[in-house]
Every structure is written in C-alpha cells, then in structure tokens.
N, C-alpha and C positions, 0 to 999 in steps of 0.2 A: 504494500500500500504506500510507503515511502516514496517509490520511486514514481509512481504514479502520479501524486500529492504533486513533487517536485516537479516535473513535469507537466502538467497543470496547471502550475502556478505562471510557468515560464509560458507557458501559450497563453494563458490568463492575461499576462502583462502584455505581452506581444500584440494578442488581440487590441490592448488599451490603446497602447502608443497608437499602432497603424491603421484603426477601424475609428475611434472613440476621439485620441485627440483630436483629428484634421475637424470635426465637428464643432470641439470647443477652441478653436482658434479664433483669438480677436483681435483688434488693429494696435499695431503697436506692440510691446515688449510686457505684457502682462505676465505676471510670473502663476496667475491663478489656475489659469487650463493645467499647469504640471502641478501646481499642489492637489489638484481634484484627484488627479491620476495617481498620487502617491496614496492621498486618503482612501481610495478604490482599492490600490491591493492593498494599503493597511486593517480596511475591510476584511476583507477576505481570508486574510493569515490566521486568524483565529479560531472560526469555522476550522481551516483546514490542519489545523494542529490540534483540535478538539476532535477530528477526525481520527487523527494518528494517534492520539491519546487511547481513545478507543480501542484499535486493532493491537497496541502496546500491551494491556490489559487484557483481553479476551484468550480465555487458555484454548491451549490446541484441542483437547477432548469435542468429540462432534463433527468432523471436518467435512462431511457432508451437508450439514446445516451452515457449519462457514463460510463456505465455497458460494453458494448463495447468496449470504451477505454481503461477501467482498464483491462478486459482481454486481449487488444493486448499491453498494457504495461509489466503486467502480465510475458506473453509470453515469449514480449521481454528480459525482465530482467533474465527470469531463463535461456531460450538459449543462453545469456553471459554470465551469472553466470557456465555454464556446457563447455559452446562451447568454452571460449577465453582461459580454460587449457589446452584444448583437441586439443586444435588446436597447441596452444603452445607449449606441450607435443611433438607433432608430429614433429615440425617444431623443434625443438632442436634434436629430434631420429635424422630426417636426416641431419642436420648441424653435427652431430658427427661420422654418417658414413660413410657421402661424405669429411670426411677431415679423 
C-alpha cells in the first residue's frame, strides 16, 4: 500500500500543477495560485497517511478478506488521486467563465 500511496500522491501533485494551476492563473506575479496548490496536497497527506496507518496495523490473519480490502483501498486512492484535479480542474473552468 506504500508504494501505491507514494505514487499517488506524485500523480496527485502532477495532476495539480498541469491540469489545476493553468486554471488559477492571474495577471501579474501572485504568489496565491501556488499556495492553493501547496494547501491541496497539504490536504490530502493526511487522508493518505491515515491510510497507511491503517494497513501498518491490520494483522496478516484473513488474507483473503485482505486482498479485498486492499483492492477497494487500492481503488479508492487512485480515483482521488485522478478524480479531486479533474474535478477541481472543472470547477475552476466554470468559476472563470460564469464571472
């Protein structure tokens, strides 16, 4: 699940900068568009270390009920990882062309 998380996190940010900033771009040298994007993955680090907390803790006994879990962990993780820019993305397009 580590290597996952880690992973994740790195397309997470990726997503930010190259989908998410060009959106919050404003005239002139505002330093605000990159603090949003810092607060974003400051966001999200929590969640995903409250993640790995989790799988740290849980004993091996069961591993076909594991196996399960980790894949709808799995899941979950990369559809935030892909979903919270894309939505973001979105929800900033139309904040700038309903003003």
């Amino acid at each position: 699940m580590s290597t996952h998380i880690a992973y994740a996190l790195v397309v997470y940010t990726l997503l930010l900068i190259f989908i998410v900033s060009p959106e919050l771009e404003t005239k002139g040298m505002a330093i605000w568009p990159y603090l949003a994007l810092v607060a974003l993955v400051g966001a999200v680090i929590p969640v995903c270390r409250n993640i790995e907390r989790r799988w740290q803790s849980l004993d091996a006994n069961g591993s076909g009920e594991l196996e399960s879990q980790l894949k709808f962990d799995e899941a979950k993780l990369w559809i935030g990882a892909i979903g919270i820019p894309v939505v973001l993305m979105l929800f900033f397009k139309l904040c700038s062309t309903a003003f």
